[in-house]
C-alpha positions in Angstrom: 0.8 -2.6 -36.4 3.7 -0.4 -37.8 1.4 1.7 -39.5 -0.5 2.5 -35.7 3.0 2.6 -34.2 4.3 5.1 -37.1 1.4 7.2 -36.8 1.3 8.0 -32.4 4.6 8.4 -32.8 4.7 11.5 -35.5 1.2 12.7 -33.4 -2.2 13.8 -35.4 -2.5 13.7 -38.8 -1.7 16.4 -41.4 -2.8 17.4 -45.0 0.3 16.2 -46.5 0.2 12.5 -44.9 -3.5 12.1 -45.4 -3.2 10.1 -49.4 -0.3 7.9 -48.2 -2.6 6.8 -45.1 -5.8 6.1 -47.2 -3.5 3.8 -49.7 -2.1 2.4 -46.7 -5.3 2.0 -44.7 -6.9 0.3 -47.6 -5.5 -3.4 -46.8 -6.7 -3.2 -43.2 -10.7 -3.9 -42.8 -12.6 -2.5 -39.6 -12.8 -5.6 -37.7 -9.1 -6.1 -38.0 -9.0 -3.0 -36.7 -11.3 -3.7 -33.9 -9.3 -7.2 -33.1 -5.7 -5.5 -32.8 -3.9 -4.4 -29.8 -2.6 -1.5 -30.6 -5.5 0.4 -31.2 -6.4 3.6 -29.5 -9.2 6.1 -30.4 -9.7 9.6 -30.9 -9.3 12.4 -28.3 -9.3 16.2 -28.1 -9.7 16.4 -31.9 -10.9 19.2 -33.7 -13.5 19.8 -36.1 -10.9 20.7 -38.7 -9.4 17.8 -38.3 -12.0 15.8 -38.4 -12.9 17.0 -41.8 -9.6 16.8 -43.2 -9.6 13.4 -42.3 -13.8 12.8 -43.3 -12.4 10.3 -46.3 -10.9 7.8 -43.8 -13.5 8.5 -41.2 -16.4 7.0 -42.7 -16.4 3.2 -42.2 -17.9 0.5 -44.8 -21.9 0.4 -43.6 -21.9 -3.3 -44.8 -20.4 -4.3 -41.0 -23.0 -2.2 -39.7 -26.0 -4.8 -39.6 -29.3 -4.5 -41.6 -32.7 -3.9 -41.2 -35.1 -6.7 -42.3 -36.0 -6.3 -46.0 -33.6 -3.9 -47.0 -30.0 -4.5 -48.3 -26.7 -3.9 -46.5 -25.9 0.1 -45.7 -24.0 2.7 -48.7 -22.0 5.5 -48.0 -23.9 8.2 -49.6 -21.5 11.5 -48.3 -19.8 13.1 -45.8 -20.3 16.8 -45.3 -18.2 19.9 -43.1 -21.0 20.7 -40.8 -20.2 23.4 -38.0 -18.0 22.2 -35.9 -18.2 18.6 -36.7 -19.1 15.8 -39.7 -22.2 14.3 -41.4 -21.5 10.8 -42.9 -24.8 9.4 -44.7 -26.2 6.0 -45.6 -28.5 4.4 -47.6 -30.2 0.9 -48.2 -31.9 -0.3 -51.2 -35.2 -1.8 -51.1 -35.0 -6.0 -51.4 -38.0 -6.5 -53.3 -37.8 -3.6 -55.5 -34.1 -2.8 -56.0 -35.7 0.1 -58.6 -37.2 1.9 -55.2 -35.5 5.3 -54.8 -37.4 7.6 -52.7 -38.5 6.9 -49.0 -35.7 4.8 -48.2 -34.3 4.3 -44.7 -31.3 6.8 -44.4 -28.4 6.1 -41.4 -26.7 9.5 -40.2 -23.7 9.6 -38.1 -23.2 13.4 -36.7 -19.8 14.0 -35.5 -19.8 17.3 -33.3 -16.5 18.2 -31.8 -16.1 20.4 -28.4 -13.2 21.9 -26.4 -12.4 19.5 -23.7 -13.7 16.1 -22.3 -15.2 18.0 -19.7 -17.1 20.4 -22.4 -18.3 17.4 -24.1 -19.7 15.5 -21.2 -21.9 19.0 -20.1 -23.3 19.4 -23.8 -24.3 15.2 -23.3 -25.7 16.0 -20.1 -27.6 19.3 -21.2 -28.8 17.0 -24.2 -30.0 13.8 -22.2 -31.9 16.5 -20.0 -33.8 18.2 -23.0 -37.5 19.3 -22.5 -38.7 17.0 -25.3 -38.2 13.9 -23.5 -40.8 15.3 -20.3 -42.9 16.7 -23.1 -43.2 13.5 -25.0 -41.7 14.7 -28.3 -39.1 11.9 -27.9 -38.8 8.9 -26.0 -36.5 8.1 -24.2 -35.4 4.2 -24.1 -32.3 3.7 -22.4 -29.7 5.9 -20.9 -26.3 5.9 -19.2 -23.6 8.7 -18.1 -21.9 7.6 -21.9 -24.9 7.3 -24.2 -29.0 7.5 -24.5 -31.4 5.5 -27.1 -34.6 7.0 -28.0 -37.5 6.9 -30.1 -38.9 9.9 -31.9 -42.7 9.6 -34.1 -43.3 11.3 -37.3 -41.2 14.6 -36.1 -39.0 17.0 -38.8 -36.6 17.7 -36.5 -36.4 14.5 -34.5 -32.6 14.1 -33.6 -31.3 16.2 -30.8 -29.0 18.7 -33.0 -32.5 18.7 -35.4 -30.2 17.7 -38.7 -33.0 15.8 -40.2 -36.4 15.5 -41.1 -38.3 12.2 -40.8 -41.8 10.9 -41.7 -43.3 7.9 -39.6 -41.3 6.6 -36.4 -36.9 7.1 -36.5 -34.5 5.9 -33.7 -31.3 8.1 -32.5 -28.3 7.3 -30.6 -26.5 9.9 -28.8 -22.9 8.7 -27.4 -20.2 10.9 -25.9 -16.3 10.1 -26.0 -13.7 12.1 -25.1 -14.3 15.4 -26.5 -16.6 14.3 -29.3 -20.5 13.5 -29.4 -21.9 11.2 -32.1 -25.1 10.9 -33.2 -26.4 8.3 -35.1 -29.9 8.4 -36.6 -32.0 5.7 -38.6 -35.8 7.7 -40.5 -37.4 7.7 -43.9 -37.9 11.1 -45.2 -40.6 12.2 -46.7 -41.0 11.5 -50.9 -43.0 9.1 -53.6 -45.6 6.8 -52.0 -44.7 3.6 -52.1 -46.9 1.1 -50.0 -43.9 -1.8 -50.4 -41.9 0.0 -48.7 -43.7 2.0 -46.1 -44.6 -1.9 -45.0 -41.2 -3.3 -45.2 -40.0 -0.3 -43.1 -42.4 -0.5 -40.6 -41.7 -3.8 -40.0 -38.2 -3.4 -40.0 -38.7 -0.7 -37.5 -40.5 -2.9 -35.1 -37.6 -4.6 -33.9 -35.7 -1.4 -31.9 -33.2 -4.1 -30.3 -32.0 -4.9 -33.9 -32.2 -0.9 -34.6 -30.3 -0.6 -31.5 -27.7 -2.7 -32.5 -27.1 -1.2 -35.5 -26.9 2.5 -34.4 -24.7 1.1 -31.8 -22.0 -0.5 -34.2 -22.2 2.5 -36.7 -20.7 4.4 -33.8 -18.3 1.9 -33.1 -17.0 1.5 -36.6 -16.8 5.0 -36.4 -14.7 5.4 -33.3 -12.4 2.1 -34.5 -12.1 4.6 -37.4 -10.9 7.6 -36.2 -8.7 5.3 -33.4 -5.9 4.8 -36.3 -5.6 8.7 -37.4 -6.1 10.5 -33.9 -4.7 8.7 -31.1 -3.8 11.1 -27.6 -1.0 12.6 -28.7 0.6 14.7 -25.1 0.7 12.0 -22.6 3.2 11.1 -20.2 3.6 7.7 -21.3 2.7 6.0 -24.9 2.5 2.8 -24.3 2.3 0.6 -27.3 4.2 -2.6 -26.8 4.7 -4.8 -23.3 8.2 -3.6 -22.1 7.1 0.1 -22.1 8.0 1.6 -18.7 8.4 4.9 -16.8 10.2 5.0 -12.9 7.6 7.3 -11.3 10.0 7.3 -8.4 12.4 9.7 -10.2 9.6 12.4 -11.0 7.1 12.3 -8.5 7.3 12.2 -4.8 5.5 8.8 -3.9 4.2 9.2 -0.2 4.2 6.1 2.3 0.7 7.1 3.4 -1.6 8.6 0.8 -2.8 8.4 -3.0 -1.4 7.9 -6.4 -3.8 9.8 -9.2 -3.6 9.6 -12.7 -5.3 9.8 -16.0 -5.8 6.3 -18.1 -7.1 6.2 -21.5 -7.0 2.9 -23.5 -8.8 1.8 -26.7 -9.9 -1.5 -27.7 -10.3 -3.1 -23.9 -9.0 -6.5 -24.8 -5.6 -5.4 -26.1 -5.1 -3.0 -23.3 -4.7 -5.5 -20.7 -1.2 -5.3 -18.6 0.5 -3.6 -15.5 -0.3 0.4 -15.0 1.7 0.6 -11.9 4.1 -1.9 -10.3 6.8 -1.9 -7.4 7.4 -5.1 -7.3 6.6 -7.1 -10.5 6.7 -11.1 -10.5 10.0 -10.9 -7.4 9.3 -11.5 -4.2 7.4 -8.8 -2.8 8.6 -6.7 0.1 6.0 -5.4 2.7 4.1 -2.5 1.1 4.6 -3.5 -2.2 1.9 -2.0 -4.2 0.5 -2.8 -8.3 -2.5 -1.9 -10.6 -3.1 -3.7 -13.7 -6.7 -3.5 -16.4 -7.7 -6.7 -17.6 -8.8 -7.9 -20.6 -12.7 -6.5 -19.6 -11.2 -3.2 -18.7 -11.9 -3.7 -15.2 -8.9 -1.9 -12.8 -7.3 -4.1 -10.5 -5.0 -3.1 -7.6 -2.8 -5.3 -5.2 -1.1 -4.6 -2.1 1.1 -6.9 0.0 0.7 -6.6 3.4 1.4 -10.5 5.0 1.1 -9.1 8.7 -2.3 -7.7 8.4 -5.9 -8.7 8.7 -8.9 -6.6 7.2 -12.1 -7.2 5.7 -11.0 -7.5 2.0 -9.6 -10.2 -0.6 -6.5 -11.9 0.0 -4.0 -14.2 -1.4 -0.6 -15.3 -0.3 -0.5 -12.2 1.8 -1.7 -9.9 -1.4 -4.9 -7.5 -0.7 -6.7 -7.2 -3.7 -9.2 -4.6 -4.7 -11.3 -4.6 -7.8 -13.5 -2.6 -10.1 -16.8 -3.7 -11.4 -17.2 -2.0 -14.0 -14.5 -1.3 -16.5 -12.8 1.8 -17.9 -14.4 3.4 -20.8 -12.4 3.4 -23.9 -11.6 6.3 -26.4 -11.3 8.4 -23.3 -9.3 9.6 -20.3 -10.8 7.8 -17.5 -9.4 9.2 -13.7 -7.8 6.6 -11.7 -6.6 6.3 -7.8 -5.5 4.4 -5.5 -4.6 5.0 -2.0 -2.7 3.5 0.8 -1.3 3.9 4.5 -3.0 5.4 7.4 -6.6 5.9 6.0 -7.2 2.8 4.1 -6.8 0.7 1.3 -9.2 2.1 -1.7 -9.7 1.9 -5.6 -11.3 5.1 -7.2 -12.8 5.3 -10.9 -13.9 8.3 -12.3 -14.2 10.5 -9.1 -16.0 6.9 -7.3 -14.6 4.6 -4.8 -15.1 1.6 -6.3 -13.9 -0.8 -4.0 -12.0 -0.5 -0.7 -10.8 -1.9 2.9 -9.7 -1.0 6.4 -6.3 -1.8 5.2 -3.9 0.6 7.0 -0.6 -1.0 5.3 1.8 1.7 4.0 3.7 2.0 0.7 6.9 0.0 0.9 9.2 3.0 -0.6 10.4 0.5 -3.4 11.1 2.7 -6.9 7.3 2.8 -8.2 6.8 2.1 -12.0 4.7 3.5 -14.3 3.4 0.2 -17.1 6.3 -2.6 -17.4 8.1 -3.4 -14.0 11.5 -3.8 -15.5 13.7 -5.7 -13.1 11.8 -9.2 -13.2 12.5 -10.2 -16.7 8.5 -10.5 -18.0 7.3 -7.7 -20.1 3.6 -6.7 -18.3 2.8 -3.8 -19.3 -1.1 -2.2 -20.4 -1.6 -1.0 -24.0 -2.7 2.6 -23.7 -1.7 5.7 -22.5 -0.8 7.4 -18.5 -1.3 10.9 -18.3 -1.8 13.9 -15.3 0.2 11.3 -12.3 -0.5 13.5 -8.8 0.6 12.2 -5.5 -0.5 13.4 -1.9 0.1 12.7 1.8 -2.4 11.8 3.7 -2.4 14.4 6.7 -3.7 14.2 10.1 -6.5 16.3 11.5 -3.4 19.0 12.4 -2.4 19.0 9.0 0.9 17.1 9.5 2.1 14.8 6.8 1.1 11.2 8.2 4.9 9.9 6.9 6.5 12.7 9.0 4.4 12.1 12.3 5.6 8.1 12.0 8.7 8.3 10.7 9.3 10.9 14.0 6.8 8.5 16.4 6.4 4.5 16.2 2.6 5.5 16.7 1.0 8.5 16.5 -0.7 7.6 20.3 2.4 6.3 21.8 4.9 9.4 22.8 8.5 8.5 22.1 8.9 8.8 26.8 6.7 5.8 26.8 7.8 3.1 28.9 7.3 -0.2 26.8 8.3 1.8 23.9 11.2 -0.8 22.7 8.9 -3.6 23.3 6.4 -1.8 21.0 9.3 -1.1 18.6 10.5 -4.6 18.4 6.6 -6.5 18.3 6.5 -3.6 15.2 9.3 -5.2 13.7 8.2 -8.6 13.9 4.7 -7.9 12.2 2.4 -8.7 15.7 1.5 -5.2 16.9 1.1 -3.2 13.6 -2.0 -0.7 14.8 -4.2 0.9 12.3 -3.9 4.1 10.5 -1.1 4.8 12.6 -2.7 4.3 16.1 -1.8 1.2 18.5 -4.2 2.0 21.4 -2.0 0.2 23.3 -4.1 0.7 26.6 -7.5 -0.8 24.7 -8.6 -4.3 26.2 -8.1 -6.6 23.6 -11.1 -9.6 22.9 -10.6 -13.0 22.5 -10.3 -12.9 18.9 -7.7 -10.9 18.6 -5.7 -11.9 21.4 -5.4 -15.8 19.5 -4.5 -14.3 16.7 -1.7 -12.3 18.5 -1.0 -15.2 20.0 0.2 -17.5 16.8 1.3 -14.5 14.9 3.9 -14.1 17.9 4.8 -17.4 17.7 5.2 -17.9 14.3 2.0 -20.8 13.9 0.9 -20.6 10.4 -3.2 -20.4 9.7 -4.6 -23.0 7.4 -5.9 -21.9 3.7 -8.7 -24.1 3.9 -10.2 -24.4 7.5 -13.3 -25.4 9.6 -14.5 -23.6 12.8 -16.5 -26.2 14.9 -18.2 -23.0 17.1 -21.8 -21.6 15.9 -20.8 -17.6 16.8 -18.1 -17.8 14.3 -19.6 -16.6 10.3 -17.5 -18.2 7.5 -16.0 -14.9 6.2 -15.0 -13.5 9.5 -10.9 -12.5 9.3 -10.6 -14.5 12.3 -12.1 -17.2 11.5 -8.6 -18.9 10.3 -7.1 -17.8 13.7 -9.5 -19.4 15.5 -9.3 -22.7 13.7 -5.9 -23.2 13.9 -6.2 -22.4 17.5 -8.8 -24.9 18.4 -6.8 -27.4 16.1 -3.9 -27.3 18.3 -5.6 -27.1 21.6 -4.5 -23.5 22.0 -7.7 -22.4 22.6 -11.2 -23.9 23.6 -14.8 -22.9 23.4 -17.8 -22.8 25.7 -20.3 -25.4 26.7 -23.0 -24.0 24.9 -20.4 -24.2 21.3 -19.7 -20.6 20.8 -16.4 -19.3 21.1 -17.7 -15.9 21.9 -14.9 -13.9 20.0 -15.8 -10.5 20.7 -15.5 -10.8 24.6 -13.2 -9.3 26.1 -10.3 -12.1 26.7 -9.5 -12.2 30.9 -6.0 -13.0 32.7 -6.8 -16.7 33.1 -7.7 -17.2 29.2 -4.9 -15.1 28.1 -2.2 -17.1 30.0 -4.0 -20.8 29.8 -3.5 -19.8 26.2 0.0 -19.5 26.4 0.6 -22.7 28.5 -1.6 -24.8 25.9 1.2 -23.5 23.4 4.4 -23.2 24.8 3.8 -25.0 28.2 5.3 -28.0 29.6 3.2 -31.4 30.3 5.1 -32.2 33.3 4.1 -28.8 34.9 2.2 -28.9 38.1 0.7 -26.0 40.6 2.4 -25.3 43.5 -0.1 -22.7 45.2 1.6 -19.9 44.7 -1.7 -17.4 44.3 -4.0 -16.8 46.7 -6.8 -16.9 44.5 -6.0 -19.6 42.2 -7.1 -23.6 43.3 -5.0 -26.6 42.2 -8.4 -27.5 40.8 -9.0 -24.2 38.6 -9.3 -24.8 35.3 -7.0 -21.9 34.5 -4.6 -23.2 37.5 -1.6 -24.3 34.7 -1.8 -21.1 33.0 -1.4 -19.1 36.3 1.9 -21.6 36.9 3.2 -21.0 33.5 2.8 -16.4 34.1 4.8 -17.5 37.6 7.6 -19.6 36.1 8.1 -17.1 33.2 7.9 -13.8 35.1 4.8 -12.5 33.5 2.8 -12.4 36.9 4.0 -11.1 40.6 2.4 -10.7 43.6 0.3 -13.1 45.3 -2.9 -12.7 43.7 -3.5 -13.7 39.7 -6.7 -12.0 39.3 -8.3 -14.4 36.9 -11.1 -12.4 36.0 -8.9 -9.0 35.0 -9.2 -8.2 31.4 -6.0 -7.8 29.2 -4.5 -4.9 27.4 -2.7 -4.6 24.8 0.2 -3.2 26.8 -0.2 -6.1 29.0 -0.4 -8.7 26.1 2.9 -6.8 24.6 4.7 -7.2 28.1 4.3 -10.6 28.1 4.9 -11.6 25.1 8.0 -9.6 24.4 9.1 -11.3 28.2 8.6 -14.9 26.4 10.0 -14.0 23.2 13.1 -12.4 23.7 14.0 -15.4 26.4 13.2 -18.4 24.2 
């Protein structure tokens, strides 16, 4: 650990440090490498480098894996190649230990480019090479990161045509960072030997164990060159738990837009921790906003926003949006997240990975980088933060969303609007919140929405684990809650037929038998005071309740006339502010 620690500090390695590291490196084994936290790989290294370094590049073949019949894996040499490395390995022959010509050979190719972005277009240009359409090669497997192939008796079978082979070889080609590696396992050409050419082909009829074993020579590799070259121009080095940055200071973090930065870990396992926090373990504040990698390097990103419903995870009142698949290590991976008017979404790599109709914005608290420092636990990931951009989301006219809202409550509802305080004040108390910055406040509102109004206004609390006795209502609807708790307290009452019907529009007699079922008195009666409303009317309490409140006038109720949310806002604001 202080050996890792010593080195990112003093950046990449030089000539006159390279003996002391080899003595030093000596007590510490490749899987202990693999196993540790600190351990970060190589980026935007040079071929120089890399050959200066070629003596503590080359890891022990014996962790590599063997093929059957042959012995564990030699280093033979390393060898300066244009703009790269060569390491070479050898096996020995079980059953005749004496063999020494036609032997399986392993080659790792290093080559190093200019940029990340230079490497992934020469591993692109590679994976699309004529030879696999003409048959040359065969390709087995393939990704964005690596490809697995299969070449027959071929002398110049690998992709950078470095070796010759006799009879069939395997090759795998894997970019990170700036690098490409090639590792190849052939026989070349030499002494007959029947032994051997059976043993080999045996051993090469297994391409999942030849697989495996190309696979951990590169890995070895990279866990190799993860001590000596770690990133070494980065915003933040993290290397230990507490490490943090305020974000706040240096960057302008909007209330409705995005968050971008670079994120390069190592060994996935020990990067696991907090990238960005405003709120750590404390009790969150509307807004509040965190990503953290876990221990599969999958991103995971948080909001709190206890006053909205959308259509993704939550938990205590904490969205939650999450990657599948995790970052890849040894390399700057590109990382966003956004917020506000526009959505709630999780981007990897230049992908949204995982999103929601979310329209909370960012709570303005100070925004840290790894380690949120104020809550006493030390959180933060292992690994490095790098290229942090912000940007405001901006409406169709180009204005900045936080300057059209900070200026209007709602970007529909002009500051000369009549039933602007109510809309202010049903703002404040989390029951009117629009979405991406509209209210639509003369939209008819269904029945749905209107319970849920309904108890959010009066402070009834949904149940985490509920049942909805209605056959229209599917078990992951965000209303689903509402309308439980509703029925559970004889707020609100289905059909006949035992639907609810929750995307009807919800009508004057619903909307204020609602109300009466919840704030209503037993003892009240009807006393005729609408012309079109009977003592016998199922609705007839509800249409006493509007009277004795002040929420209806006139002598007509109009039972059947839908709702608005202006309407909705009117009367609750009326009930609210008088109880």
């Amino acid at each position: 650990m202080k050996i890792q620690k010593s080195i990112s500090h003093q950046g990449k390695i030089t000539s006159a440090v390279l003996v002391a590291i080899v003595t030093l490196a000596i007590s510490f084994t490749i899987s202990l490498l693999c196993q540790t936290k600190n351990v970060f790989a190589v980026v935007d290294t040079t071929s120089g480098e890399l050959q200066d370094a070629a003596n503590l590049i080359a890891p022990s073949g014996e962790n590599f894996g063997t093929l059957k019949g042959y012995s564990a894996f030699v280093l033979q040499d390393k060898t300066a190649i244009t703009n790269g490395l060569t390491i070479k390995y050898t096996v020995r022959l079980s059953a005749d230990p004496w063999q020494n010509s036609e032997l399986p050979e392993l080659q790792i190719l290093i080559y190093s480019y200019s940029s990340q972005d230079g490497a992934e277009a020469a591993f692109e240009s590679l994976l699309a090479s004529h030879s696999f359409k003409t048959g040359a090669k065969t390709l087995l497997e393939s990704t964005d990161h690596y490809f697995f192939f299969e070449t027959k008796e071929n002398y110049a079978p690998d992709m950078f045509a470095t070796i010759n082979s006799e009879y069939i070889s395997y090759h795998m080609v894997e970019r990170n960072g700036n690098l490409i590696f090639q590792s190849s396992l052939y026989r070349t050409d030499g002494e007959f030997d029947s032994l051997n050419l059976q043993t080999y082909a045996l051993a090469m009829s297994d391409p999942n164990n030849v697989k495996s074993i190309l696979s951990k020579s590169i890995e070895r590799t990279k866990s190799t060159l993860a001590l000596i070259f770690p990133p070494t121009e980065a915003l933040i080095s993290s290397q230990s738990e507490n490490t943090s940055l305020n974000l706040s200071a240096l960057y302008d973090v909007p209330h409705h837009g995005s968050v971008d930065l670079k994120v390069y870990v190592g060994n996935l396992t020990g990067a696991t921790g907090t990238i960005l926090d405003s709120s750590g373990v404390s009790t969150p504040e509307e807004g509040d906003v965190y990503l953290y990698i876990n221990g599969n390097g999958e991103i995971l990103a948080g909001m709190y926003a206890p006053n909205f419903d959308a259509d993704c995870s939550v938990d205590a009142g904490w969205y939650r949006l999450s990657g599948d698949d995790p970052l890849i290590p040894y390399e700057w991976n590109d990382v966003s997240i956004h917020f506000g008017v526009g959505g709630f979404h999780l981007g990897i790599n230049g992908v949204t990975v995982s999103s929601c109709n979310l329209s909370q914005s960012f709570s303005g608290r100070t925004l840290y980088a790894g380690d949120y420092p104020l809550d006493g636990v030390s959180e933060s990931m292992i690994g490095y933060i790098d290229n942090v951009t912000t940007a405001y989301s901006l409406t169709d006219s180009g204005e900045k969303w936080d300057h059209v809202l900070t200026d209007q409550l709602f970007l529909d509802l002009p500051n000369t609007d009549p039933n602007l305080q109510i809309f202010q004040y049903l703002k404040e108390e989390g029951i009117f919140t629009g979405s991406d910055g509209m209210l639509y406040p003369d939209n008819v509102l269904n029945r749905a929405e209107m319970v849920k109004i309904i108890l959010k206004a009066f402070n009834r609390s949904v149940d985490v684990e509920y049942s909805v006795p209605f056959t229209d209502i599917p078990e992951d609807a965000w209303y689903g809650k509402y309308i439980a708790k509703a029925y559970k307290i004889g707020m609100a009452m289905g059909h006949s037929d035992g639907t609810f019907q929750p995307g009807t529009n919800i009508n004057q007699a619903e909307f204020f038998t609602m109300l009466y079922r919840l704030k209503g008195s037993s003892r009240m009666r009807y006393d005729g005071e609408f012309s079109d409303v009977s003592e016998d009317d199922w609705f007839a309490l509800g249409a006493e309740f509007a009277h004795q409140n002040g929420l209806m006038s006139g002598i007509e109720f109009l039972p059947e006339q839908t709702i608005s949310r202006r309407e909705a806002a009117k009367a609750l604001y009326t009930l609210l502010k008088s109880s």
